[in-house]
C-alpha positions in Angstrom: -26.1 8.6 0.8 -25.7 11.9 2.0 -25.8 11.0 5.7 -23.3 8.1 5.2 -21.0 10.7 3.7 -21.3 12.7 6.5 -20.6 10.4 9.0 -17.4 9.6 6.9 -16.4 13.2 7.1 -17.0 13.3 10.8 -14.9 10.2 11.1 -12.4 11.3 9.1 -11.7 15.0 10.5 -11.7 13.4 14.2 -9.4 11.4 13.4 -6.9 13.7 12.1 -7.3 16.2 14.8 -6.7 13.0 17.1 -3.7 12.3 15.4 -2.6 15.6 15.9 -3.6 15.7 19.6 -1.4 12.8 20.2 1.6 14.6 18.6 3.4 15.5 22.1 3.8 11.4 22.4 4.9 11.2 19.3 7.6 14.0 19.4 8.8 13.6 23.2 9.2 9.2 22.3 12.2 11.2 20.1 14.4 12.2 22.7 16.8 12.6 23.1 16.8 14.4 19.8 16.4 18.0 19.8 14.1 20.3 17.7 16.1 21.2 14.5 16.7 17.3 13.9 13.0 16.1 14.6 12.0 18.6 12.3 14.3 18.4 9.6 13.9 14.5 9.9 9.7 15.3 9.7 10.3 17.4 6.5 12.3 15.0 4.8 10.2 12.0 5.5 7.1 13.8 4.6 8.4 14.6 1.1 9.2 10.8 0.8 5.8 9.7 1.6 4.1 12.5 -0.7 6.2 11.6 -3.3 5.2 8.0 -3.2 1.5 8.6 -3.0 2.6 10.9 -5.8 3.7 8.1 -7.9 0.6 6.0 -6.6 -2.3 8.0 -7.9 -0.2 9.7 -10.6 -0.9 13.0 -9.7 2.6 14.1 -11.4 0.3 16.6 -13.7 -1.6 18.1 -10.9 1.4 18.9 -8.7 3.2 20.3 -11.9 0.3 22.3 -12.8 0.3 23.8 -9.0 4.4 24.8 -9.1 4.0 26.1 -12.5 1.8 28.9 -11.7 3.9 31.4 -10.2 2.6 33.5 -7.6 1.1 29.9 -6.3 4.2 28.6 -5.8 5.8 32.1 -4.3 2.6 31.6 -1.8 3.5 28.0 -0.9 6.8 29.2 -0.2 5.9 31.5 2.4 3.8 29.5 3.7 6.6 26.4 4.2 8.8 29.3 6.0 5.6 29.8 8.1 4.9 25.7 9.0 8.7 25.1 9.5 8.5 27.5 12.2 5.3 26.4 13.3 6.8 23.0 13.5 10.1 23.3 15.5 8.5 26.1 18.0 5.8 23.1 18.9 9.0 20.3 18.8 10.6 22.7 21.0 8.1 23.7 23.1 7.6 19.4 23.6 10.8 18.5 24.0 11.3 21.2 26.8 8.5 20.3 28.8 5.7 22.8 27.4 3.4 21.0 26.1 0.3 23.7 28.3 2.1 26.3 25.8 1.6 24.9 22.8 -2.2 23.7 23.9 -2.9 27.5 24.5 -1.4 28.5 21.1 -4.2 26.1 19.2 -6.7 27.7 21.1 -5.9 30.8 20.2 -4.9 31.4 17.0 -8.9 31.3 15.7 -9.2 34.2 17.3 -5.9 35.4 16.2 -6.9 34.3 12.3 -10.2 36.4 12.4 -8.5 39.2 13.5 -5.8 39.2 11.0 -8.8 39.3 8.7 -9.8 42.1 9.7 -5.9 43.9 9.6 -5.1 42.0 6.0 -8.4 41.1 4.2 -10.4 44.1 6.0 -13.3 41.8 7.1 -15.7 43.1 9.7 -16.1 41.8 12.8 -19.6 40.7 14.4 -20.6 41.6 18.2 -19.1 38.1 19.6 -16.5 37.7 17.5 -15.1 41.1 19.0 -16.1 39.9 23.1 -14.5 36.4 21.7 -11.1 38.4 21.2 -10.9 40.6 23.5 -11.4 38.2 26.6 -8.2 36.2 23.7 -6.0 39.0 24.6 -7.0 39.3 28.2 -6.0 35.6 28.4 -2.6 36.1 27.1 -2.1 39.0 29.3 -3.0 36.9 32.7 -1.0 34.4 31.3 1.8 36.2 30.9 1.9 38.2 34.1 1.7 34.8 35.9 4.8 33.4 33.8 6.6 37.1 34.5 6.9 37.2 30.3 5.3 36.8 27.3 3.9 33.5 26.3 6.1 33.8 23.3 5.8 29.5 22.4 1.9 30.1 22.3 1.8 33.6 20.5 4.6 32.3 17.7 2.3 28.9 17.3 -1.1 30.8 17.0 0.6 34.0 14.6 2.6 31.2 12.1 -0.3 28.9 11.9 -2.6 31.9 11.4 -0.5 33.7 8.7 -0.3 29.9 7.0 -3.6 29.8 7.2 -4.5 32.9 5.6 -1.9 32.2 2.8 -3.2 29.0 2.2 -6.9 30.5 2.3 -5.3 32.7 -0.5 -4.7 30.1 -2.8 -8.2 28.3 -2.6 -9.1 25.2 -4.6 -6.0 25.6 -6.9 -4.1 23.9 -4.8 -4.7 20.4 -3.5 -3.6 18.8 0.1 -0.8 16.5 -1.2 0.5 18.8 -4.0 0.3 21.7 -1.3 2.1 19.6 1.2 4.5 18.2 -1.5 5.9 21.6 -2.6 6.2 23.3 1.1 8.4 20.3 2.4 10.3 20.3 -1.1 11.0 23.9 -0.6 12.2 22.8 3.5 14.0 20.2 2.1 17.4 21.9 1.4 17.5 23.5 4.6 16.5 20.1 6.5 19.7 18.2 4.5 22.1 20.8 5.5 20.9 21.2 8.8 21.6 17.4 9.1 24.7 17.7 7.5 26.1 19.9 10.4 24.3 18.1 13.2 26.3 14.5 11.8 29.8 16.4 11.3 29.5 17.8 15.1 28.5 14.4 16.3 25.2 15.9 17.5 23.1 13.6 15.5 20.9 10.8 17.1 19.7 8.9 13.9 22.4 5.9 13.2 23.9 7.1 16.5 24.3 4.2 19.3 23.8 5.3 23.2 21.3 5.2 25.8 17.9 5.8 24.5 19.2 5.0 20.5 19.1 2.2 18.5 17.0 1.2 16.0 13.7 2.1 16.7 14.3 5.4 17.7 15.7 5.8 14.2 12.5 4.1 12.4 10.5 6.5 14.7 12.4 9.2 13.3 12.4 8.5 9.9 8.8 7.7 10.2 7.9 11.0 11.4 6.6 12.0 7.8 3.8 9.1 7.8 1.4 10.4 10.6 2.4 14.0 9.3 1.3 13.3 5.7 -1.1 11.0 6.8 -3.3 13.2 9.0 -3.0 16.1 6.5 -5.0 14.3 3.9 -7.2 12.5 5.8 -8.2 15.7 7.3 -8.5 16.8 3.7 -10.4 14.0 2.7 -12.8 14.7 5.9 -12.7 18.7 5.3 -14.3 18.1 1.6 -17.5 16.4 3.2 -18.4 18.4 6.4 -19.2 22.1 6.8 -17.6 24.6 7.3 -19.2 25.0 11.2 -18.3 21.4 12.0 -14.6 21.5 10.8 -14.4 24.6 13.1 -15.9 22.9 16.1 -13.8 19.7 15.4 -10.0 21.8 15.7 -10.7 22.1 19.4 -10.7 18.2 19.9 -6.4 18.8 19.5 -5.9 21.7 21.4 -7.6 20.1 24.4 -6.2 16.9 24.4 -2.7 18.0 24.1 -4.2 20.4 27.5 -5.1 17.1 28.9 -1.5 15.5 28.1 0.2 18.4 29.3 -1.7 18.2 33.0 -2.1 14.8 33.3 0.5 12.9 31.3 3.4 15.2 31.2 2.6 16.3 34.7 4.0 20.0 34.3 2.5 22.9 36.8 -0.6 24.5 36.5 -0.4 27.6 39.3 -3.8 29.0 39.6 -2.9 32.1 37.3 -3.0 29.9 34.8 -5.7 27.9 35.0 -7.7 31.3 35.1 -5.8 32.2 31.9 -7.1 29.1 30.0 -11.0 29.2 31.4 -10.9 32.8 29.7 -9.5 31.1 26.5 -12.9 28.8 27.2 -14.8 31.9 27.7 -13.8 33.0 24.7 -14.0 29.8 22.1 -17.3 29.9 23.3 -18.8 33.0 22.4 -16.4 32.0 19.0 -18.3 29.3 18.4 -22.1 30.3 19.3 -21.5 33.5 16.6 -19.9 30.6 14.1 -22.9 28.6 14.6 -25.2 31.4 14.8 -24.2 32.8 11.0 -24.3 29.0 9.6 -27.7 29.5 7.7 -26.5 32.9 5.9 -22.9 31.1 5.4 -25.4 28.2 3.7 -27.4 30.9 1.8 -24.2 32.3 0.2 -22.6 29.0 -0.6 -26.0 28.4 -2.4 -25.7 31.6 -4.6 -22.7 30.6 -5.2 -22.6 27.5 -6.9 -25.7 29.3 -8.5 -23.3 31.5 -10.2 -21.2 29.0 -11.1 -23.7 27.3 -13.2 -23.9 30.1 -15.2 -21.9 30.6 -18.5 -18.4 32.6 -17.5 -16.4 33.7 -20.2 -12.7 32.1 -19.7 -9.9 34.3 -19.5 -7.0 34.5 -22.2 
């Protein structure tokens, strides 16, 4: 039973991190919209199809459990400031022919999450985990002096999806995928309305608009956004609950290099040497990452076991 569960997981998590490779396809079949209306359109539509799966399972007391606790909800809404810009830097990046950039950002921002450990949570580094980001920042650094500036697309995707990561990380089990998801779009939904407001009264907006490239499916497209967004959230949630830790890890690299591949071979944009040197460091790196993840997987075992040792024992509830 166990193995069959496993494979599941496995199943499930590459999935969703397939889905989410195959988002440059998804966002540049959207032009000749811009940024600010793919993402306000992806906000809105994901709130629709939350709140129907919602309504489905009947999770209404779980979700208003979650935004009743206060500093949760004060967390959640950091952390939709954090995935709003997440999202229209990536749509940006897309729809501007930068797909390599946002590729690098995902590789990244590991390396960028443990170190903000270290700066916010004060967690201590191991040997490879400190060779991991150092030959990180000597990456960005090549990088950058072959683009003559800062990578700024992949430094803002890696540092917002870190910090959400961290913030969500803060939360723990309290908060579920679909309530989580539910309450950071809710709290992007204002925004997303007014921001289509403005776009419609300037004639800027593509949805119901009729021109080359519009029509009707480009507006289901659109509106649809919020399906694969939802979607691969929860089944990525679903996969999540039955793999380890060291597997989900290994699993977030499947995105990252099959936007890469898209970005070379689909989209077709230059790769000067200086940056193909830049991204074999990144390898380099997410190498060493990963041997020291899989490395510490039997203590990270040992302490999950103590854990839910402690757990079985009587705790006295709080008032």
């Amino acid at each position: 039973m166990t193995e069959a569960l496993d494979r599941r997981g496995l199943a499930y998590g590459t999935s969703a991190y397939v889905v989410w490779g195959l988002f440059p396809i998804l966002m540049a079949a959207l032009k000749p919209a811009g940024a600010l209306e793919i993402v306000a359109w992806r906000a809105l539509s994901s709130l629709l199809v939350c709140i129907v799966i919602l309504a489905a399972v009947g999770a209404w007391r779980r979700l208003r459990a979650v935004a009743d606790h206060r500093p949760t909800l004060l967390r959640l809404s950091a952390a939709s400031v954090l995935i709003a810009i997440n999202w229209g830097v990536m749509v940006y990046a897309v729809v501007t022919d930068r797909v390599a950039s946002t590729s690098l950002g995902y590789y990244i921002n590991p390396l960028l999450t443990v170190g903000l450990s270290v700066l916010l949570l004060g967690e201590r580094l191991r040997r490879l985990q400190v060779a991991a980001i150092v030959l990180g920042g000597a990456a960005v650094v090549v990088i950058a002096v072959e683009l003559g500036e800062l990578p700024w697309i992949s430094l803002v995707l890696a540092g917002s999806f870190a910090l959400y990561s961290l913030i969500k990380k803060s939360v723990g089990d309290r908060v579920d995928a679909l309530s989580g998801l539910t309450i950071e779009t809710a709290v992007i939904a204002p925004v997303a309305l007014g921001v289509l407001w403005v776009m419609g009264a300037q004639g800027n907006a593509t949805v119901l608009a009729r021109g080359e490239g519009l029509g009707w499916w480009h507006d289901i497209q659109m509106v649809g956004t919020g399906t694969w967004t939802a979607g691969a959230l929860l089944v990525f949630a679903a996969g999540a609950r039955r793999l380890p830790l060291a597997v989900t890890g290994m699993l977030q690299y499947i995105a990252p290099t099959m936007t890469f591949a898209l970005a070379v071979w689909y989209f077709q944009e230059p790769m000067p040497p200086g940056r193909w040197i830049g991204f074999a460091i990144v390898w380099i790196a997410l190498v060493l990452f990963s041997i020291d993840a899989w490395r510490v997987r039997p203590l990270s075992r040992r302490r999950a076991a103590g854990v839910a040792r402690a757990a079985e024992q009587p705790v006295a509830e709080p008032l």
